[in-house]
N, C-alpha and C positions, 0 to 999 in steps of 0.2 A: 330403346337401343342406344346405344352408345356410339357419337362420331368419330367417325376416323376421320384424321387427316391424309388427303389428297384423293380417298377414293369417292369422297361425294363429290369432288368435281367431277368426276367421271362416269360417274352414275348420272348427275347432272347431266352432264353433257351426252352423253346417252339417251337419254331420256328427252332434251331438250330437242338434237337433231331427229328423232322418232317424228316427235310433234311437230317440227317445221316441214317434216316431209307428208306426216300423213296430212294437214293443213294447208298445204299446196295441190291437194290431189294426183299425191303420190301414194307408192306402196309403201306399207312398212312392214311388210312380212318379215324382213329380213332383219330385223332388231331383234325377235323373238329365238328365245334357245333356242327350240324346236318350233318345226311348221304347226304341229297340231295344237300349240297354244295359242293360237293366235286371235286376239278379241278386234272383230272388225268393227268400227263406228260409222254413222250413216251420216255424212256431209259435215265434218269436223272442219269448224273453220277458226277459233281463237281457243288457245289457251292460256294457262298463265302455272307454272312450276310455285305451289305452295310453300313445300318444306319438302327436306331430303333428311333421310335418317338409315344410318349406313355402322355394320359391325358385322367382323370377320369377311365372309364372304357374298354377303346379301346387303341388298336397300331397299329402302320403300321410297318411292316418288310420289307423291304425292301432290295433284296436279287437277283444278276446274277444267272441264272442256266444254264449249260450246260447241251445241253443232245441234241437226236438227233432224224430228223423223222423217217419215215418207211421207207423211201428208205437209210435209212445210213447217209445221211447227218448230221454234227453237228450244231446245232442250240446254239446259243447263246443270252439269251435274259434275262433284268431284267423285276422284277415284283415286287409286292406290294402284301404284304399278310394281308387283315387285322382282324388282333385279336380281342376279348371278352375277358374279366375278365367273364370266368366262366369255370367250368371242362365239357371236352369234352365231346361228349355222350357218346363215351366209356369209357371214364378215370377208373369207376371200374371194367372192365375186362382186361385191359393192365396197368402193369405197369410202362414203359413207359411214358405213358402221364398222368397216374394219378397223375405224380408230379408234376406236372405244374398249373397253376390258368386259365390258356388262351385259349382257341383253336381258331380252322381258324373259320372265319366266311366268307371271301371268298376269293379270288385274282384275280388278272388281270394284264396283262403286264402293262408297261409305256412306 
């Protein structure tokens, strides 16, 4: 894909407050277009934003998360988040994500 100028900040940046907030043991329902996309992770506690790859109205984020199963184990695995240019379904009840242009439209490991 091809970069654009100024919408990978914002996918970035989307993507980056996602993870500060599901990373603190918060929600992050609310970044996702819709509620039924929503991929939950079991104790996410570091990640790190790999590379952002952003053309027309989509990104892909691309992003390692730590975090771990049910039994304790730490799991280490990247993933691919990918974005929409549009405000999330919640964006005007949190303000959080109403600054953003992006939300999740779904992810899946690599």
């Amino acid at each position: 894909m091809k970069k654009a100028e100024g919408r990978e900040q914002r996918a970035d940046g989307a993507a980056d407050s996602y993870f500060q907030q599901i990373t603190t043991a918060k929600d992050g329902t609310g970044y996702y277009c819709k509620s039924d996309d929503v991929v939950s992770f079991y104790s996410p506690r570091k990640y790190e934003i790999l590379r952002v790859e952003s053309g027309g109205d989509i990104a892909i984020v691309r992003v390692r998360l730590e975090s771990s199963n049910a039994g304790g184990e730490p799991i280490i695995n990247n993933w691919s988040f990918y974005m929409k240019k549009q405000k999330a379904v919640f964006a005007p009840l949190l303000k959080e994500v109403g600054e953003y242009n992006y939300c999740i439209r779904t992810a899946s490991d690599i």
